[in-house]
N, C-alpha and C positions, 0 to 999 in steps of 0.2 A: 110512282117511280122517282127515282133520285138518280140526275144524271153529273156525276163525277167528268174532269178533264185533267187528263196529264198531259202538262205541258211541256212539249219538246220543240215548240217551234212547228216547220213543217210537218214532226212526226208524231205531232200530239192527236188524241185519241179518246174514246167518251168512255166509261165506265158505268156502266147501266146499273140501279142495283135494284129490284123490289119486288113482288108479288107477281105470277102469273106471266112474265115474259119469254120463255122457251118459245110460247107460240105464235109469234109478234114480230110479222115477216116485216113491218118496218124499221125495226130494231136492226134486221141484220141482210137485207138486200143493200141497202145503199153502203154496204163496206164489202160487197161483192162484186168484184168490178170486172170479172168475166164472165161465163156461160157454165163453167165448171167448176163444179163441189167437189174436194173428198174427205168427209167426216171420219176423224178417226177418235173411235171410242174404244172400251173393253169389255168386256163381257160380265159384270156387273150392271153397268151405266144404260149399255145400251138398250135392254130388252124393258127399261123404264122410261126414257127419256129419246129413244132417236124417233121414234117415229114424229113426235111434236115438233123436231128440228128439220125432219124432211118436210113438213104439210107444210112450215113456215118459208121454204125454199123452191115450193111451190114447179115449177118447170123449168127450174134449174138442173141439165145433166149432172147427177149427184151420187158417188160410188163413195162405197163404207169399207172400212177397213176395222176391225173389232179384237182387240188386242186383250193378250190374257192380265188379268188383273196382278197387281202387286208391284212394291220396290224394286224386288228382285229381276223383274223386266225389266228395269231402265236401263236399256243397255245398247249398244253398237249391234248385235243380233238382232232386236226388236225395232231399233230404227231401220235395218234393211229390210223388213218385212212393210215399211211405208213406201219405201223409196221404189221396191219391188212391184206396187199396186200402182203408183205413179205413175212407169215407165211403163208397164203393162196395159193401162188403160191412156198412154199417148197422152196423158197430164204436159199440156205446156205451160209456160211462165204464165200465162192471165189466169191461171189456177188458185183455188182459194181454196187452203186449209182450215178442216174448223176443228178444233179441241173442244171435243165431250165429253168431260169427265174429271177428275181429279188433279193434283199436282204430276204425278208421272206421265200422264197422258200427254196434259198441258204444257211439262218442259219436254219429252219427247215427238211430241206435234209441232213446238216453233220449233226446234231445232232441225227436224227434217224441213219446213220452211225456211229454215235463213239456209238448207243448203242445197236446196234440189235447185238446177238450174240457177243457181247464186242465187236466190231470192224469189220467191213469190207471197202474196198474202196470207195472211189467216188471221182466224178470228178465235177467242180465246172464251170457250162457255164452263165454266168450272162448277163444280157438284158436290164438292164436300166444302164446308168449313174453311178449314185450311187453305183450299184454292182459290176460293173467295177471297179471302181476307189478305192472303198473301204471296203466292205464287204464278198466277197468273195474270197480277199488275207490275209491269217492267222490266219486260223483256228478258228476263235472264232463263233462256231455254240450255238443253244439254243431257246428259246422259252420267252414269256411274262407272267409274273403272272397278276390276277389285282392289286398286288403292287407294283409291280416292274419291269421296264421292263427288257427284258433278264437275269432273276435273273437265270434263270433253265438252262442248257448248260453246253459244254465243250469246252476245245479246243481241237480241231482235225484236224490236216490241209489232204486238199485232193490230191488228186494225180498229178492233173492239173489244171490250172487254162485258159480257152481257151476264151476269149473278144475279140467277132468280133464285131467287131466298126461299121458294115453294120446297125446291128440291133437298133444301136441311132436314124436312121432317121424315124424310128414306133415311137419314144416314144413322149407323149401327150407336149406339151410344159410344162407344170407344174411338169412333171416329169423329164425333161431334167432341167429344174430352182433349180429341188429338189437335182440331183445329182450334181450341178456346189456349191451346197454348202459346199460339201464334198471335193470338187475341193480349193475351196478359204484354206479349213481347213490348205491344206497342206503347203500354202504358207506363212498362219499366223502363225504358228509353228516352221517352221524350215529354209524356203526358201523364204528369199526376193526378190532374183533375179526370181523366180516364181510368188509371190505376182505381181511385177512388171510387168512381162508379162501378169498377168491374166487382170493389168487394163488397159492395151494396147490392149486388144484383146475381154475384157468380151461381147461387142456388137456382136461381129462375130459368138463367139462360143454360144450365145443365139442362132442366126440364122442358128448353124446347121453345120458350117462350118467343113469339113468332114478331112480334114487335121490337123487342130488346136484342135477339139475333139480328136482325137489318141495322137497326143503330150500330150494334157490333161489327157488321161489316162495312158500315160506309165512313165509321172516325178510323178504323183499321186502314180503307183503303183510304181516306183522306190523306194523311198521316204518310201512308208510304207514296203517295201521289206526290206531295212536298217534297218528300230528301229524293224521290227518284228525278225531279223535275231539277234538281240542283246538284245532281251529282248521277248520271245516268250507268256509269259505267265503271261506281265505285273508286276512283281514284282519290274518294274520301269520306265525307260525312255519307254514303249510304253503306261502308260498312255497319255503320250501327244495326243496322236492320239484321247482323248477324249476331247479337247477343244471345248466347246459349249456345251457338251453334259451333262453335270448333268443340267444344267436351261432345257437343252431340253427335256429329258427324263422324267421330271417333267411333262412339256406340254404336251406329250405325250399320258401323265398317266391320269395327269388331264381333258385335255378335252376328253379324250376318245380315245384307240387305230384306229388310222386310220384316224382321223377327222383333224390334223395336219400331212402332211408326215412326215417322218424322219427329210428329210434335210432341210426342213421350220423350225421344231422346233429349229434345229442346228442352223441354220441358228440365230432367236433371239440368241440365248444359245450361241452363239458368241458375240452378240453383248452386249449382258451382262458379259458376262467374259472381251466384252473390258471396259465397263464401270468399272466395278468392278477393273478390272488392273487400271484405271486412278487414281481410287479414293484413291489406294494403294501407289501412285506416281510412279505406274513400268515403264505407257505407260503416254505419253504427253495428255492430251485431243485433241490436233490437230490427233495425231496417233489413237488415238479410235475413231476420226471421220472420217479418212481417211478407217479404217476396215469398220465400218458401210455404209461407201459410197459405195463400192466396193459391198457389197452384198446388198445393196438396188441397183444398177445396173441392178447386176443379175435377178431383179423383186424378189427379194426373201424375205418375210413379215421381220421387222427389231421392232414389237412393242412386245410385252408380251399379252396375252389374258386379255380383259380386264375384264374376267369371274374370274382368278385366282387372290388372293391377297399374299399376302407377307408371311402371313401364310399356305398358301394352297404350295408355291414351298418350305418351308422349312418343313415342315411334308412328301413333298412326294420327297425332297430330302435324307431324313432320310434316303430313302430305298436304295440309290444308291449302286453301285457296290462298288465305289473306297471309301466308306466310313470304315475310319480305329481307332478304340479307340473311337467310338462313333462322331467322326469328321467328319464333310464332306471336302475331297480333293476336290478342285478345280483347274483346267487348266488355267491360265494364262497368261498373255502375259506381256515379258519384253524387249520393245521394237519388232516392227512387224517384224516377221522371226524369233522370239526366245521367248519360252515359259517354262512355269515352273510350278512346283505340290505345289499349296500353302491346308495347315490345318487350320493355325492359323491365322486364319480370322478375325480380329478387327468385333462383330457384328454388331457395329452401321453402317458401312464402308456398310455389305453386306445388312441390312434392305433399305439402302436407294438407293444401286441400285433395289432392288426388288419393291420400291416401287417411283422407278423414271419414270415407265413406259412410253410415250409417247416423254420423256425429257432424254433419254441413249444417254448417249456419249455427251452431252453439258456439258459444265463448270458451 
């Protein structure tokens, strides 16, 4: 086991990562710090994985809540259906929330903790790829409007972060594609010598490979453990951890929560941040074909919906998070392994990668 620390001062926190921990009640008693559980998983997750989370909680009074699977639930309806189990089972503040299950579970579980009763604990146990490696390390919980995604939330970091790497080998190949997306993110941001290895190896860890997946999540969460520990609340260098994601979050929006996963839309949303870098002269066009190769590798879509046009991502960019003075911030890449928060977007620059579709990343 590999125990990771994000450090926040008092509200720093371990991040567990390796083989066989689900059932490993000292992992996750001593961040329990009342008498009562309420595990909230979905209907996927749970009928694999809750029972090992209750033996390990042992005679702790412990109510489940099992919520239906998908994007498309992340939402102010499905938070009240936590809030509903709470209040009905007399949940007071020394209550300890635990997230079993994926990124929806995991930002819709802190966020019914940062607000039941202003605050109680929880603990953050992630199941796919993508949660691992990215969503349920720093706090940033919350819910999707239909304008915007994760406009509703807070930040709240939980108590522990517990990624056993066993639970990768359940996951659908499309969802393991979806989280390696999240995986490339970190190497096109900050770390070349990561980049580097991911395209040495992206064949293997498609196939599962049970060693190289752990490495994959602990320089993942390393990595975002750094910029979260020096900027928790985004009011800078941890936008970068949103590269891909304003063209994705569009996709998102646009074709309908769920219809796109996450890390597919990032995945384009990358590949248009590298286009858009090229176009800006930051990245080579050899360099933004070398990113787009890497995640068409991965098997991970690399075109724009040919449903959305160039109008449709910039009205439903409007709504982004990191939009500031009426601007959309964009993530960028200045040369691979090093990235940067551009506003002032020449618009002809950003129409024509929006409407370069099928031809991103060519000269």
């Amino acid at each position: 086991m590999i125990t990771l620390e994000l450090d926040l001062g008092e509200r720093s926190y371990p991040i567990f990562i390796g083989s066989g921990l689900l059932g490993q009640a000292n992992l996750l008693r001593p961040y329990i710090k009342g008498k009562r559980v309420l595990i909230v998983s979905n209907e996927v997750v749970a009928p694999l994985y809750l029972s090992k989370v209750q033996d390990a909680l042992g005679d702790l009074q412990c109510d489940v809540i099992v919520l239906p699977d998908g994007e498309h639930t992340k939402t102010l309806q499905t938070l009240s259906l936590i809030y509903d189990k709470l209040l009905e089972g007399r949940h007071e503040r020394s209550s300890t929330l635990i997230a079993l299950g994926g990124g929806v579970v995991g930002d819709i579980t802190g966020f019914a903790a940062a607000t039941y009763q202003r605050g109680v604990n929880f603990i953050q146990i992630p199941t796919t790829l993508l949660s691992q490696v990215d969503s349920s390390v720093g706090g940033k919980t919350g819910v999707n409007h239909p304008l915007g995604k994760n406009m509703i939330g807070a930040f709240y970091q939980p108590q522990c972060v517990l990624a056993d790497t066993d639970v990768l080998a359940s996951l659908p190949p499309r969802e393991l594609r979806a989280g390696i997306a999240e995986v490339i993110k970190y190497g096109l941001i900050d770390n070349l010598p990561f980049l580097q290895w991911l395209e040495n190896n992206i064949e293997a860890l498609l196939a599962g490979d049970k060693d190289l997946l752990a490495e994959a999540v602990r320089v993942s969460c390393a990595d975002k453990a750094r910029i979260v520990a020096a900027d928790e609340k985004e009011g800078g260098v941890r936008a970068l951890l949103n590269l891909g994601h304003t063209f994705g979050h569009a996709i998102e929006n646009g074709m309908g929560y769920g219809v796109w996963l996450h890390g597919e839309a990032v995945a384009i949303g990358m590949v248009m941040a590298a286009d858009l870098s090229a176009r800006l002269g930051y990245i080579t066009w050899a360099e933004a074909a070398r990113a787009k190769a890497l995640i068409e590798r991965a098997g991970l879509p690399v075109v724009p919906p040919a449903q959305m046009s160039a109008q449709d991502f910039l009205e439903l960019m409007a709504f982004d998070k990191k939009v500031q003075g009426g601007k959309i911030r964009f993530i960028l890449m200045k040369g691979l392994g090093t990235s940067v928060i551009e506003s002032n977007i020449e618009a002809s620059l950003l129409e024509q990668t929006l409407e370069a579709k099928e031809q991103l990343c060519q000269n």
